[in-house]
N, C-alpha and C positions, 0 to 999 in steps of 0.2 A: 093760529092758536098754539098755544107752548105749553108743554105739562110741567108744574114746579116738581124739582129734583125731591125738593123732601117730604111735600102730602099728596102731588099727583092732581093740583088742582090743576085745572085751564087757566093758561094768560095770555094776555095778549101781547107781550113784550116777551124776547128770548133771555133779555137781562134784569136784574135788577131786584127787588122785593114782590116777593109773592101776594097777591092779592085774599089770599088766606092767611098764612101761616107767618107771613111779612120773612121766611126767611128765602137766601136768593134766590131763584127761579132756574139756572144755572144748576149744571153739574159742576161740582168741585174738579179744578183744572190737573190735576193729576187721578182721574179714574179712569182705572185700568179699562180694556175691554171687558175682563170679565165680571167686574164689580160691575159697572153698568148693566151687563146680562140679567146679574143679578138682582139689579134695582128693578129691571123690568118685569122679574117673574112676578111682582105684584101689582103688575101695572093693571090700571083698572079697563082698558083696552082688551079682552084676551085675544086678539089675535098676536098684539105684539108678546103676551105673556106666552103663548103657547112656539112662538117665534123664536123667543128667548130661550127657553128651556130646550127645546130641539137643537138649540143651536149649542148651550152648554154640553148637551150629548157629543156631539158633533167632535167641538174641539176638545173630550176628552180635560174638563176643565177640574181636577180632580177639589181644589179650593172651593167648587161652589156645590157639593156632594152635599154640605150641610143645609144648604138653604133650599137645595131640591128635595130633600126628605121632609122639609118642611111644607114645600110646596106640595109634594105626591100625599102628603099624611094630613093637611090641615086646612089646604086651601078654600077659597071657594066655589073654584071654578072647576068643574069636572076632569076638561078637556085641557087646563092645564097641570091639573093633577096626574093625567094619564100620560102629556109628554114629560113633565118632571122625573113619572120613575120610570119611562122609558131610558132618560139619559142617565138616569143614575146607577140602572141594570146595568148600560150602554159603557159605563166610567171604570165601575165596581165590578162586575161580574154579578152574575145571580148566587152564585153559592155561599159568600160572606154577607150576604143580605138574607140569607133565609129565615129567619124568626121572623125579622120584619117581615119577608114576603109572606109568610104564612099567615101570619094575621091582616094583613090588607088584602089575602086570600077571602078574609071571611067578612072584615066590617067595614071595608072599603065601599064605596061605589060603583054599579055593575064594572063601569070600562076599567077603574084602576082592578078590582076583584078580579078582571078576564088576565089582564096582562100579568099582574103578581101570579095566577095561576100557570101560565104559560110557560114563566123564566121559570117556576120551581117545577116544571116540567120537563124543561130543558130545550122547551119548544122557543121560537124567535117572536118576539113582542113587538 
């Protein structure tokens, strides 16, 4: 089975038209490593999602900072909400993040609310 690049549906071919969304099933032949990372923070898999975003932490990938505050602030999945702003503390530092932290301090979900609490304590997340 093959996930389509642009609704994440199942198919059964690696190539060709999407059995949903009829567009190709195929990633576009020039994405980067990190747009790829990126396409996966919303992969409906979350291990490959939480895979992803650790791994944006990782290589310091400062380009995908916007789509992890998206992911850490909106997602729907906890636990990639928690590696999101793990690597985004991880990119940025905590201390140009502070308002956001402070408020994912409070309306976030317990895991992101502990780690946002942590970096604005200076503690490691």
């Amino acid at each position: 089975m093959f996930w389509c690049f642009h609704c994440y549906a199942l198919n059964d071919q690696p190539r060709g038209p999407c059995v949903v969304c009829h567009q190709p099933v195929e990633p576009p032949d020039d994405l980067s490593r990190t747009d790829g990372l990126v396409w996966a923070l919303r992969h409906p898999d979350g291990d490959r999602a939480v895979t992803a975003a650790k791994t944006l932490g990782m290589l310091h990938a400062r380009e995908a900072v916007p789509a992890l505050r998206v992911a850490a602030e909106f997602g729907p999945d906890i636990y990639v909400r928690a590696e999101a702003l793990r690597s985004v503390i991880r990119i940025v530092g905590a201390s140009p993040l502070r308002t956001w932290l402070e408020a994912l301090a409070v309306t976030a979900p317990f895991n992101v609310r502990d780690i946002a609490r942590s970096a604005l304590e200076g503690r490691s997340c």
